[in-house]
LUMGU-720411 format. One record per residue (C-alpha): residue in three letters; chain; x negated, y, z negated. Coordinates in nm, 3 decimals. Each point is the difference from the previous one (the first is absolute). Layout:
> ALA  A  X  Y  Z
...
This chain:
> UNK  A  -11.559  9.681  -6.137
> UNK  A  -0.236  -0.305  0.014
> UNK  A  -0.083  -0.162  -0.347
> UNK  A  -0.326  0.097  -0.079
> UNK  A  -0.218  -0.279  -0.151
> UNK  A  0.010  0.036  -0.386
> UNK  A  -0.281  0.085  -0.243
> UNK  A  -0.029  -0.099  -0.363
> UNK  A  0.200  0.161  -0.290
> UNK  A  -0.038  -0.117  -0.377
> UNK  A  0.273  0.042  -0.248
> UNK  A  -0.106  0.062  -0.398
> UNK  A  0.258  -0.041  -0.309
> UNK  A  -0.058  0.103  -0.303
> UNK  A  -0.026  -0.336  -0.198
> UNK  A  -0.269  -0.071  0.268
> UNK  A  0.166  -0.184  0.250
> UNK  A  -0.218  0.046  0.306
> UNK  A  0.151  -0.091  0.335
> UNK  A  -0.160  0.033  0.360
> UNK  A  0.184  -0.003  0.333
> UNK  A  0.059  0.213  0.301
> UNK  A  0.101  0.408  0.038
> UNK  A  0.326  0.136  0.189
> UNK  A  0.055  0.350  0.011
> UNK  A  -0.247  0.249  -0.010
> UNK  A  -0.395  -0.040  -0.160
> UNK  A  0.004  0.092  -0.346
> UNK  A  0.037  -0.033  -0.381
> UNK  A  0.394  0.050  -0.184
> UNK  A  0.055  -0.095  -0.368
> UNK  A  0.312  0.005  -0.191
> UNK  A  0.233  -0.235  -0.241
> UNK  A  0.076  -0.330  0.193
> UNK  A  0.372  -0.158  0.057
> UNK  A  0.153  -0.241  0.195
> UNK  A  0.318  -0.009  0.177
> UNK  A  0.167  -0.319  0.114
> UNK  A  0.217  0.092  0.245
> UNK  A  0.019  -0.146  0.330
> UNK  A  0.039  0.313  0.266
> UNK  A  -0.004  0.320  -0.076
> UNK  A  -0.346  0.048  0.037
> UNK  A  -0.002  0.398  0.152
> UNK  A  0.308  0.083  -0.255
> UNK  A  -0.195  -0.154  -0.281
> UNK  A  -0.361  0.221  0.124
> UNK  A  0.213  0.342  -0.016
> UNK  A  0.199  -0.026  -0.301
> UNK  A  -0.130  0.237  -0.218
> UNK  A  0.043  -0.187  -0.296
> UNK  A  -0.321  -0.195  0.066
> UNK  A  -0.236  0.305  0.042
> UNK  A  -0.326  -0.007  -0.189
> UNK  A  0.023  -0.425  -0.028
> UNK  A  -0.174  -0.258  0.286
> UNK  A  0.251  -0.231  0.116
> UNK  A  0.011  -0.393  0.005
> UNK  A  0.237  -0.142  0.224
> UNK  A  0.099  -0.351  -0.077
> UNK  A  0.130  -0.034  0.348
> UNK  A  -0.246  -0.174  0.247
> UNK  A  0.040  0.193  0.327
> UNK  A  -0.062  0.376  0.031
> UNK  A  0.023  0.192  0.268
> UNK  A  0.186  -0.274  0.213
> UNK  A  0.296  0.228  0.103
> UNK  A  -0.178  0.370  0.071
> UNK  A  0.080  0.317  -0.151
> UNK  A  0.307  0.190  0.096
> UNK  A  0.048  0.369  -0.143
> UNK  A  0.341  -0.030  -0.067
> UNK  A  -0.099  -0.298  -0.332
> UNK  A  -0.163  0.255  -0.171
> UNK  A  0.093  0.094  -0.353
> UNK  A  -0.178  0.322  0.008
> UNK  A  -0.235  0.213  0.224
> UNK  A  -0.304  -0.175  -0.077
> UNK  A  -0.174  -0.344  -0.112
> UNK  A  -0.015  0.033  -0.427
> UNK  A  -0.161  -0.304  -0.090
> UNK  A  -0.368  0.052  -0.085
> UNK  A  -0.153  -0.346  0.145
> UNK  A  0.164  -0.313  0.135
> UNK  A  -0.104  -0.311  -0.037
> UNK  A  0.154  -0.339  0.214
> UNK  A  -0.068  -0.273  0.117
> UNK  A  0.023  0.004  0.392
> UNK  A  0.004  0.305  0.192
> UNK  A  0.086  0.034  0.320
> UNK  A  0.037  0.246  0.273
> UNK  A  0.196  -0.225  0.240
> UNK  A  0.356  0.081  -0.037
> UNK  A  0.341  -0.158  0.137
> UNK  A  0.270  0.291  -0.039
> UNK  A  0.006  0.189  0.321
> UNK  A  0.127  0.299  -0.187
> UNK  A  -0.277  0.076  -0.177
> UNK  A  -0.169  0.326  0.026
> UNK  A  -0.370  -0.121  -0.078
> UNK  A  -0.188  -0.299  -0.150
> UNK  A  -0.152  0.027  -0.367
> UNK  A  -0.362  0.056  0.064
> UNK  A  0.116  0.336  0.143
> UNK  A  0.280  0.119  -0.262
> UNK  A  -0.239  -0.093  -0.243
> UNK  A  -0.317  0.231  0.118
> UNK  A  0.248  0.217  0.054
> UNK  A  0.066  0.019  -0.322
> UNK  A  -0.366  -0.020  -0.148
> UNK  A  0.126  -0.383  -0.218
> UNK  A  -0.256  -0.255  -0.080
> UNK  A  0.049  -0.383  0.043
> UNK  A  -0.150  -0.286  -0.054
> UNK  A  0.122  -0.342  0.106
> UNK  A  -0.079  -0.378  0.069
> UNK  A  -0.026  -0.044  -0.391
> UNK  A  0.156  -0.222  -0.247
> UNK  A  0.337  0.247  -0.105
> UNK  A  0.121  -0.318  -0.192
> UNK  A  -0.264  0.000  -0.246
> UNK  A  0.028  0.370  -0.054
> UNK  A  0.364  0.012  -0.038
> UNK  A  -0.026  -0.264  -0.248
> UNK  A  -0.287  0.142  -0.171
> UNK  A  0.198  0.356  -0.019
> UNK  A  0.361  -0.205  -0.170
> UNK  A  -0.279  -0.190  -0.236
> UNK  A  -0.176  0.347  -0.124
> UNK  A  0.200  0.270  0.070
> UNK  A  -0.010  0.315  0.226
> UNK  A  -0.391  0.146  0.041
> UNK  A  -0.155  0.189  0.224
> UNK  A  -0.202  -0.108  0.292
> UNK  A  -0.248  0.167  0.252
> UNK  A  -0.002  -0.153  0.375
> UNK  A  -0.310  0.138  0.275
> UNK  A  -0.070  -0.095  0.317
> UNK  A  -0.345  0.264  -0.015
> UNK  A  -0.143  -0.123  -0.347
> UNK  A  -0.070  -0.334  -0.112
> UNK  A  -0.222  0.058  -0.275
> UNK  A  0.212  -0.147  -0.305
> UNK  A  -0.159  0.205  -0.272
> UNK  A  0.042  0.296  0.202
> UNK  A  0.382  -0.052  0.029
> UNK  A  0.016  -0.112  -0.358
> UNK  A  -0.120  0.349  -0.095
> UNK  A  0.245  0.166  0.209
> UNK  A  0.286  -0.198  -0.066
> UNK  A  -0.090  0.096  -0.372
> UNK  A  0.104  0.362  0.042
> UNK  A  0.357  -0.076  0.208
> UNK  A  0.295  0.081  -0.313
> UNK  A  0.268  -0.215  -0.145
> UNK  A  0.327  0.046  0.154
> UNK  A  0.109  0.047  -0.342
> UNK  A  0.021  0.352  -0.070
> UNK  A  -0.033  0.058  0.334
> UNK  A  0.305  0.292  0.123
> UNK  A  0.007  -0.017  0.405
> UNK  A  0.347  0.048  0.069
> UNK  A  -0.115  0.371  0.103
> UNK  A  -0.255  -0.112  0.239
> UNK  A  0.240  -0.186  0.256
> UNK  A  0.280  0.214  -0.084
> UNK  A  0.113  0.228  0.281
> UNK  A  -0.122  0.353  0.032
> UNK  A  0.296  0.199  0.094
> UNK  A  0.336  -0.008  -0.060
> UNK  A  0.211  -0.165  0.277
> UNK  A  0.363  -0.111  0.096
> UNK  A  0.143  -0.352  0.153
> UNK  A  0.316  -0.049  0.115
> UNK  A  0.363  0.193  0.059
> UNK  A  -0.013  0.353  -0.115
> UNK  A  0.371  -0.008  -0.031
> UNK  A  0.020  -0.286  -0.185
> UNK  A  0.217  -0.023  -0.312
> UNK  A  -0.239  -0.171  -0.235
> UNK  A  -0.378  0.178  -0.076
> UNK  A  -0.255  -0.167  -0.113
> UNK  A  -0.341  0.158  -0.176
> UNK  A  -0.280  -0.279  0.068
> UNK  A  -0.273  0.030  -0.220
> UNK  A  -0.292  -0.151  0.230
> UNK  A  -0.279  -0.204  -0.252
> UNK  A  -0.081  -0.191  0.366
> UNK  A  0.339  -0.071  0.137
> UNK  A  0.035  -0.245  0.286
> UNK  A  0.144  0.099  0.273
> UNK  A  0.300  -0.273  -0.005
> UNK  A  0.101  0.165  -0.323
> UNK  A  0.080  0.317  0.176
> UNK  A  0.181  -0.191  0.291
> UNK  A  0.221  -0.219  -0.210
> UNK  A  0.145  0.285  -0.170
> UNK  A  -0.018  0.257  0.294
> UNK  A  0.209  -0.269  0.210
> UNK  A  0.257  -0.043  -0.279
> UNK  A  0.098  0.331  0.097
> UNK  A  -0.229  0.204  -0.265
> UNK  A  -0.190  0.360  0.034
> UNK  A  -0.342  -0.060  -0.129
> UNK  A  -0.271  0.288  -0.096
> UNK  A  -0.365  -0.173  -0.095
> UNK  A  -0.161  0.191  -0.297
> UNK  A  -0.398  -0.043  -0.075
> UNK  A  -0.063  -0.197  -0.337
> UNK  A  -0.100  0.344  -0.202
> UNK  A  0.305  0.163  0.130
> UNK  A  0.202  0.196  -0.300
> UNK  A  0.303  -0.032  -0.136
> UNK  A  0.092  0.322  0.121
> UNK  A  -0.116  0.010  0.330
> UNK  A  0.204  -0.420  0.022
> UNK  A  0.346  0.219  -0.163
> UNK  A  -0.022  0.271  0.298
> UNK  A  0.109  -0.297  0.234
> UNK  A  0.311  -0.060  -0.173
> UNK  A  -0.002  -0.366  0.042
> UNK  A  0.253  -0.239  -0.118
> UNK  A  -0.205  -0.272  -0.095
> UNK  A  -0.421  -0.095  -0.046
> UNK  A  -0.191  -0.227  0.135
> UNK  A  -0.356  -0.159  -0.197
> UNK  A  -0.174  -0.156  0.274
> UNK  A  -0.286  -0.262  -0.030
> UNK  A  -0.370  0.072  0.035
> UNK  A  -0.360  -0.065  -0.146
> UNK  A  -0.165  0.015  -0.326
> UNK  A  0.049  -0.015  -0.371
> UNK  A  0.367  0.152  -0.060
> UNK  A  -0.116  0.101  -0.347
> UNK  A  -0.261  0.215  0.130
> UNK  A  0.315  0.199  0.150
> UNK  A  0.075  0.262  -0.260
> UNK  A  0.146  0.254  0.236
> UNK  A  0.226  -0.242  0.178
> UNK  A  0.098  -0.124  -0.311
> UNK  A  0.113  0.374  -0.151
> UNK  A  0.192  0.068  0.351
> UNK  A  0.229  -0.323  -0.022
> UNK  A  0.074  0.051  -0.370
> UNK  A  0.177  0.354  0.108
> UNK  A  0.109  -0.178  0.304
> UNK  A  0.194  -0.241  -0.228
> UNK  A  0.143  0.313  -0.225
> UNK  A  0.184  0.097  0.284
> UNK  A  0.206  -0.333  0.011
> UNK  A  -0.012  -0.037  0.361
> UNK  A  -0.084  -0.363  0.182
> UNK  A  -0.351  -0.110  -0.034
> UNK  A  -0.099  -0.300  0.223
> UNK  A  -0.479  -0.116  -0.052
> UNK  A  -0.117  -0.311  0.186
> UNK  A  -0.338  -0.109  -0.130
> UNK  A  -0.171  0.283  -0.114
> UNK  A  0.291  0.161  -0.025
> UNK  A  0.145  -0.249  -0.198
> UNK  A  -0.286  0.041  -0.223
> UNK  A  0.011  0.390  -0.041
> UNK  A  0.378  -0.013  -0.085
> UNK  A  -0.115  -0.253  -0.279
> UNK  A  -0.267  0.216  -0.136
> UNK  A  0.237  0.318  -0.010
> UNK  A  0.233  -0.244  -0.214
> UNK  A  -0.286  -0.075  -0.226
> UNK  A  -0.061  -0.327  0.134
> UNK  A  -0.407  -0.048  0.053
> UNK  A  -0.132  -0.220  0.271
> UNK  A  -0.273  -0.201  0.021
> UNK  A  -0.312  -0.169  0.260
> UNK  A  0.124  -0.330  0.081
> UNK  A  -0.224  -0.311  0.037
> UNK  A  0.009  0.054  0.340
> UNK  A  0.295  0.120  0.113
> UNK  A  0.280  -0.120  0.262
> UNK  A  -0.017  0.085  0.369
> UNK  A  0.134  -0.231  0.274
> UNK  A  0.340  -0.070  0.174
> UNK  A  0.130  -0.281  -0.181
> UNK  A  0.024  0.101  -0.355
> UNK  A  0.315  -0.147  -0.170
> UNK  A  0.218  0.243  -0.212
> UNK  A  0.341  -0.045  -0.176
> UNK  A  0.253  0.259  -0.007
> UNK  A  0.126  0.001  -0.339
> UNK  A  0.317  0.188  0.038
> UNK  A  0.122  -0.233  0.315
> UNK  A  -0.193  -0.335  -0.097
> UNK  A  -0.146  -0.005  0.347
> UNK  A  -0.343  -0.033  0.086
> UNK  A  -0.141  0.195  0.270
> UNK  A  -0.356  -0.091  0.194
> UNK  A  -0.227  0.336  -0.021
> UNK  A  -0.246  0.183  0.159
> UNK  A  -0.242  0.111  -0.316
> UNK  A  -0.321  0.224  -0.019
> UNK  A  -0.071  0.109  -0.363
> UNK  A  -0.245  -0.057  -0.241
> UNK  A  0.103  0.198  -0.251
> UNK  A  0.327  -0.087  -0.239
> UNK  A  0.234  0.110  -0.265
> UNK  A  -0.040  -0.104  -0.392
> UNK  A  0.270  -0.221  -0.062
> UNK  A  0.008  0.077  -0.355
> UNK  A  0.044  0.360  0.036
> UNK  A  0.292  -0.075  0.214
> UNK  A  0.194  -0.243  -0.261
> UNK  A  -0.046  0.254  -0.235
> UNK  A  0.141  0.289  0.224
> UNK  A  0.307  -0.249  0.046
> UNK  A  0.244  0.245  -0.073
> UNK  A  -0.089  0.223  0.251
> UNK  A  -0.190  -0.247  0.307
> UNK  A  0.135  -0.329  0.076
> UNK  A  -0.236  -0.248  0.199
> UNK  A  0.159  -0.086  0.350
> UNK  A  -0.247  -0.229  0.196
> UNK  A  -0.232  -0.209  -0.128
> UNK  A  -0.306  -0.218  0.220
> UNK  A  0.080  -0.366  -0.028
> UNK  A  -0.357  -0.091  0.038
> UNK  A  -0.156  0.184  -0.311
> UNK  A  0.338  0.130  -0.163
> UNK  A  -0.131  0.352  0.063
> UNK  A  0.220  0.277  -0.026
> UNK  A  0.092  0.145  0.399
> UNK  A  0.315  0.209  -0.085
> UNK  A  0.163  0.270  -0.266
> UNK  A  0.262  0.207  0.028
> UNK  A  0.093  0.290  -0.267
> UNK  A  0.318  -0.071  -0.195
> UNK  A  0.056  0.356  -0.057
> UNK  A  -0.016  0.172  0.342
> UNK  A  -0.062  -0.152  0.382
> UNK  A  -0.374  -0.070  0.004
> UNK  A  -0.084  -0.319  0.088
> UNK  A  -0.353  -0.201  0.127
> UNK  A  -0.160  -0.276  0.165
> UNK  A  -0.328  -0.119  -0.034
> UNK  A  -0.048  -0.171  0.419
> UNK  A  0.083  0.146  0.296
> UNK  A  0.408  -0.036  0.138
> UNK  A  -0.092  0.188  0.334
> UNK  A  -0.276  -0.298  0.059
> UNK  A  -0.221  0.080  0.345
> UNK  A  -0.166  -0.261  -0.036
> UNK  A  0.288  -0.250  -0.186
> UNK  A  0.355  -0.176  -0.027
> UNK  A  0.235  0.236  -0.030
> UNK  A  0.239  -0.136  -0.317
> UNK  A  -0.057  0.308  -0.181
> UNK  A  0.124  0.295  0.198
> UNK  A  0.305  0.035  -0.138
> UNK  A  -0.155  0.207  -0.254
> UNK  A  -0.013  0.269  0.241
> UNK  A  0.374  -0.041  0.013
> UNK  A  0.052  0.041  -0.344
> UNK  A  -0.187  0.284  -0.021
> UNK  A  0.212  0.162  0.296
> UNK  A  0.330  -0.108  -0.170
> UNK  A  -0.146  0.105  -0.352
> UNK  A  -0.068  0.351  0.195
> UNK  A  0.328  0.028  0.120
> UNK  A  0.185  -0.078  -0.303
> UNK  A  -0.226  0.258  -0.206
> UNK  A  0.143  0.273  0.268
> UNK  A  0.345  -0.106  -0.070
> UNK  A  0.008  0.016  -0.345
């Protein structure tokens, strides 16, 4: 497909910041909370992680678009970010392997860009003040006009969307045979998730978010699985009730991100909005049980009261902590074998220090069987 000269697109925030530069994608007008992510590839994994739908994306990264779009990267089915925002765009890519270039997966996907701006000075604008939300249109350029709209776009606080990029119906990954079952409670898995465990030799059946305890029991699985996903994890009552009778059954429990948050919140623990939040492949976090420090893939911007946890000390024990902002990135239950982490072990895009969890959780599977 031949690059099609570029028209004009406008980007709005809502402490004002006005920014003009050039549209990618389709013609039209997207809104939702802004974030930035500083990794350096991963830019199709990083589109279709669920985890980022309803908020416009900032890549910190120069180039996009400089190596195509292959299927096979994809997180999910479909693009979830709401907007993107870069600062070159291109359509002229070098991997041979690629299935299509990114003007093309991205009308195919309905997204709105706009690039050829100053991403420096919004990144540093968004670590000054803090998360907002932001409108971007490359089909209205009337400020007041988008400052009106952008009025009525909600807070991601409060906000429960777990349910919206959870999957519909019920399905299975992996050996039927297999000696170890696992009961995945989709909030917006990724799709490396699934792989890492179905290639450790693990049967996996993928419930909705809303599913019931009842209906999660009648696959007699040995062990749960909290996956990630979008949205305030406090505006999750119902996932909250399941994985407090999930945990009265004693059986391994293993949440990354919002996951991670969920099995806090069943303990008690509240969480809370975060300046504005972690997501990137380079955070540093220390493992406090071994004393080593892993490199992480991270995508949150939600986290767990501290607090709360010291004072649940008898019964959750902190396990990871970030090394740039001492934040708290791991628990595990004293009491039974539930355990957390705040980034992402199974990475896509991201080093991959961390995926021994997945092995623990196996081995923590298989000794529960034992015993």
């Amino acid at each position: 497909m031949d690059f099609i000269k570029p028209s004009k697109a406008v980007v709005l925030f809502e402490d004002g910041s006005f920014f003009e530069g050039l549209a990618a994608g389709i013609i039209g007008t997207t809104f939702g909370e802004v974030c930035f992510n500083t990794g350096m590839t991963g830019y199709q994994e990083i589109f279709t992680d669920p985890s980022y739908y309803g908020q416009v994306l900032v890549l910190t990264n120069v180039h996009v678009g400089n190596y195509g779009i292959k299927a096979t990267d994809a997180e999910s089915s479909k693009v979830q970010i709401s907007g993107l925002i870069c600062k070159n765009f291109t359509n002229d890519f070098s991997r041979t392997m690629a299935d299509m270039d990114i003007q093309k997966y991205f009308e195919e996907n309905q997204l709105v860009c706009i690039y050829d701006i100053d991403t420096r000075s919004i990144v540093r604008n968004i670590r000054d003040k803090g998360a907002m939300n932001c409108i971007i249109s490359s089909e209205i350029f009337d400020v007041d006009v988008l400052r009106e709209r952008l009025k009525s776009v909600p807070s991601m606080e409060g906000l429960e969307l777990a349910s919206l990029v959870s999957t519909v119906d019920t399905y299975a990954l992996g050996d039927e045979d297999a000696d170890i079952r696992i009961a995945v409670l989709d909030f917006g898995t990724k799709m490396n998730i699934l792989r890492s465990l179905a290639q450790r030799g693990c049967y996996l059946k993928v419930f909705p978010a809303k599913t019931t305890f009842s209906d999660l029991l009648s696959f007699k699985a040995d062990g749960y699985f909290l996956s990630n996903g979008p949205g305030d994890p406090s505006a999750m009552d119902y996932a909250i009730g399941t994985v407090q009778s999930i945990l009265e059954l004693k059986k391994p429990v293993f949440g990354i991100c919002l996951g991670h948050q969920i099995l806090a919140l069943a303990n008690g623990i509240p969480t809370y909005k975060m300046h504005h939040g972690h997501r990137g492949a380079n955070h540093p976090v220390i493992n406090l049980q071994s004393g080593k420090c892993e490199i992480t893939s991270q995508n949150h911007g939600f986290t767990i009261s501290e607090k709360d946890v010291i004072a649940l000390d008898d019964t959750v024990e902190i396990t990871h902590r970030n090394l740039n902002d001492d934040t708290i990135e791991g628990i595990k239950m004293r009491n039974q074998p539930a355990f957390s982490v705040q980034y992402h072990p199974e990475a896509n895009p991201g080093p991959h220090d961390s995926k021994y969890l997945f092995d623990d959780f196996v081995n923590l599977l298989k000794q529960s069987k034992n015993n």
